[in-house]
C-alpha positions in Angstrom: -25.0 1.6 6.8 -27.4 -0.4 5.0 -30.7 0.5 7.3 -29.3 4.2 6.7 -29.4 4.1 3.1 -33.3 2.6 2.9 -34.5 5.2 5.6 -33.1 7.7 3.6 -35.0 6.2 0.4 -37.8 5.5 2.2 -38.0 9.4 3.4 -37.8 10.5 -0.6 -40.2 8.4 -2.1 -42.7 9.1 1.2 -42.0 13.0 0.0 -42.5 12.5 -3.2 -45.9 10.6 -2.9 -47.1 13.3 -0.3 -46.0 16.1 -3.0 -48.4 14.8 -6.0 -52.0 16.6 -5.7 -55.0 14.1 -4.8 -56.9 15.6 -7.8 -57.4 13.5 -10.8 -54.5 13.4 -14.1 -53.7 12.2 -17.1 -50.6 9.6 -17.7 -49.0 12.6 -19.6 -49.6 14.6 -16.2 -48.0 11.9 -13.6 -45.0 11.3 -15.8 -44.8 15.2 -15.5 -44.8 15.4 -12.2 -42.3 12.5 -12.2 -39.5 13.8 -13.5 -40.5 17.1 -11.3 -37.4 19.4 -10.7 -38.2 18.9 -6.8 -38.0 15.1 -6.8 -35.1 15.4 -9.2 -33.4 17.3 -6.6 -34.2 14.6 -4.1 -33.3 11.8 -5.6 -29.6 13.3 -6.2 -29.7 14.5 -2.4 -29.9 10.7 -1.6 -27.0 9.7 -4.0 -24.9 12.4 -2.4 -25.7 10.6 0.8 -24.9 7.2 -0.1 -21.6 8.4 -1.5 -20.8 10.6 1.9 -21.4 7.1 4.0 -19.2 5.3 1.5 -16.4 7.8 2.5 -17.4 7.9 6.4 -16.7 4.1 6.4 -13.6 3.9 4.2 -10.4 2.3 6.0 -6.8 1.5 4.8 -5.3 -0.9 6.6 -1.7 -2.7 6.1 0.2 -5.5 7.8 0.9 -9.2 6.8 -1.1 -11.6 5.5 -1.4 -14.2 8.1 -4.5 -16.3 6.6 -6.2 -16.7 2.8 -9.4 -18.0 2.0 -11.5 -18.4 -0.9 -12.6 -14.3 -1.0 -11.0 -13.7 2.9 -7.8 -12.9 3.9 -6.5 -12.0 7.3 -3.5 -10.1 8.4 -1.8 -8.9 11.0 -1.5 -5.1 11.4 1.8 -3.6 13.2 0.2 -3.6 16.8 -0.3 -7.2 16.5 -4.2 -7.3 15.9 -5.9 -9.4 13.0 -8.0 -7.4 10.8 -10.2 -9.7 8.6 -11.0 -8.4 4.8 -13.2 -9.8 2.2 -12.2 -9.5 -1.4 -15.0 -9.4 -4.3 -13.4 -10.7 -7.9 -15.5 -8.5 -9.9 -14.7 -4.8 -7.4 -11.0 -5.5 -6.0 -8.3 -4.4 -7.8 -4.8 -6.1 -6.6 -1.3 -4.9 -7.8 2.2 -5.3 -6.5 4.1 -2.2 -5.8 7.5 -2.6 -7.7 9.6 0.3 -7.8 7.9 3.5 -8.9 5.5 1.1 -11.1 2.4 -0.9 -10.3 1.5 -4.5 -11.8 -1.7 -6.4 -12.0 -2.2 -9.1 -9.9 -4.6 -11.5 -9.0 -6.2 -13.4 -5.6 -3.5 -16.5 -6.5 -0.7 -14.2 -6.5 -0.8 -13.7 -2.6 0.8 -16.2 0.0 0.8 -16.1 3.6 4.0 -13.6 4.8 3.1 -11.0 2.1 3.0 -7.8 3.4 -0.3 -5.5 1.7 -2.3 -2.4 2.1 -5.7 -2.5 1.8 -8.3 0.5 1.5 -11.8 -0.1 1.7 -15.2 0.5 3.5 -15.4 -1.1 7.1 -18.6 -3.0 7.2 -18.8 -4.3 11.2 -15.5 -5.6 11.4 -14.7 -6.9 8.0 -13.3 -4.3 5.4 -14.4 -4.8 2.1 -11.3 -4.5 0.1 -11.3 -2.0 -2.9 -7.8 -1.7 -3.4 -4.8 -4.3 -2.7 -1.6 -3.6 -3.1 1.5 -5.6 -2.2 4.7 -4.3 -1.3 7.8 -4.7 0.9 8.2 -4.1 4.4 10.6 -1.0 5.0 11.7 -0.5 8.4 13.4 2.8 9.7 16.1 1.9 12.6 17.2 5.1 14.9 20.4 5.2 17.2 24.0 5.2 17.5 26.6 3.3 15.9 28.7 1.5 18.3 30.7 -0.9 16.3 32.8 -0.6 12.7 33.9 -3.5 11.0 35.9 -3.1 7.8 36.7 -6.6 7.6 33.1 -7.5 6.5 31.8 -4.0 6.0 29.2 -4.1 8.9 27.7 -1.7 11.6 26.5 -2.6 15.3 23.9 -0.1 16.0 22.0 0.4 19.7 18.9 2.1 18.8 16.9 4.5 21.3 15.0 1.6 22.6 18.2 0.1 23.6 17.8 -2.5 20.7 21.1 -3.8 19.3 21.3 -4.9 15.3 23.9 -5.4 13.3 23.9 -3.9 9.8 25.4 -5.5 6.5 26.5 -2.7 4.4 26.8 -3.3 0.5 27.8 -1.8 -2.4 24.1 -0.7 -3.6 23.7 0.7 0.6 23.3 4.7 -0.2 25.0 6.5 2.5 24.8 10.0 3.2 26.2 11.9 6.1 25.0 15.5 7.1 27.3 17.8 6.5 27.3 19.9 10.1 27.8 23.3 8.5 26.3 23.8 5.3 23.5 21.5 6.6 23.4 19.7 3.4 23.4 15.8 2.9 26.6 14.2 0.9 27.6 11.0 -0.1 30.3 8.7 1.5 31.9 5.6 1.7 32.3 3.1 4.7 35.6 4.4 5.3 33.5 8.0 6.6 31.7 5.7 9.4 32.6 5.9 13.0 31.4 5.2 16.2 29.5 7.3 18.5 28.0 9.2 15.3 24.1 9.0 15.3 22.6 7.3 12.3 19.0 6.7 10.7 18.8 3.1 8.4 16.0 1.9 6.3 16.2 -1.6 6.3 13.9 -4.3 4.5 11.6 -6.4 7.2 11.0 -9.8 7.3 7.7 -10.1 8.4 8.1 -14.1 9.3 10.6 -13.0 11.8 9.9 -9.9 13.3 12.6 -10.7 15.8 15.5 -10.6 13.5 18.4 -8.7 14.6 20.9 -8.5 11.3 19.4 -6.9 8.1 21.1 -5.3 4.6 20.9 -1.6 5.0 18.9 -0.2 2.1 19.8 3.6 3.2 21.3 5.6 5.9 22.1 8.5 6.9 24.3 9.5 9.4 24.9 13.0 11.9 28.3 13.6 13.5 28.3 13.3 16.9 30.1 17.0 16.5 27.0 18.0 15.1 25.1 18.2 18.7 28.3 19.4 20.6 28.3 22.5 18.6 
């Protein structure tokens, strides 16, 4: 991006030179002709064009945090590939992601396991953070519910991949079912959960064991099986 940028200037100031007449002037007349409309119009071409290759290369990554150095962290993305990115303490801005509010936060304030998105220019491969942001891992789980348990208020769930978790559901779980003829979601209690219905659950990940099987359901939503026999 770099050579791209100097060609570029190179080109302009190569135009500009070629532009001035050979004849003899005045300093009044060169610092005329060096704030000429023409080269003005140049020279703003160019910082157009560095701002067009700063977009062209800008990425936004997420994943967990798997390594941090000095002014380097690396993480692991969701297909499982590390993605190195370079922070710069005077041009990345890091905040945590609480709620519908952001807070400040600095370099010290990660740890390996955090989960982030980054958004930067891609340099090579390093990405040159701009923005960090830290937040948790939601997971949306699809399937069927296969087990009730009012005993200890939890689901067993298959899911399309033929994935079985069990679910812990608590008092702050919201839980909506669709309502098969008005088409409209309402709220319910455990007692409206059965088996066979399909259901969608956002749970919270744990990115230090993405094999875990049992999570606290955040949300869900579920759609009588009736729903699909109609």
């Amino acid at each position: 991006m770099k050579k791209g940028i100097i060609s570029l200037l190179t080109i302009v100031f190569a135009f500009a030179f070629i532009c001035i007449p050979a004849f003899s002037q005045t300093p009044t007349e060169s610092a005329a002709e060096a704030t000429d409309p023409e080269v003005d119009k140049l020279k703003e071409k160019v910082a157009e064009k560095v701002e067009e290759l700063k977009e062209e290369y800008k990425k936004a990554v997420s994943g967990t945090i798997e390594n941090i150095e000095k002014n380097k962290i690396s993480l692991v993305n969701p297909d499982g590939e590390t993605i190195d990115i370079e922070v710069d303490e005077t041009l990345t801005s890091l905040y945590e992601i609480k709620g519908t509010k952001t807070v400040d936060l600095t370099l010290d304030d990660l740890q390996k396991g955090d989960y982030i998105f980054v958004s930067g220019p891609e340099i090579g491969q390093m990405i040159t953070a701009n923005e960090i942001y830290k937040d948790t891992q939601y997971i949306v789980l699809s399937g069927k519910i296969t087990e009730v348990n009012a005993d200890d208020y939890t689901l067993k769930i298959v899911t399309v991949d033929k994935t079985n978790y069990v679910l812990d559901i608590e008092t702050s779980t919201k839980q909506n079912l669709l309502n098969i003829t008005s088409l409209d979601t309402e709220k319910i209690g455990f007692t409206k959960l059965k088996e066979g219905d399909s259901i969608h659950v956002v749970v919270e990940g744990n990115p230090e064991n993405p094999k875990q099987a049992r999570f606290t359901a955040r949300k869900l939503l579920v759609i009588p099986n009736e729903y699909f026999l109609q």
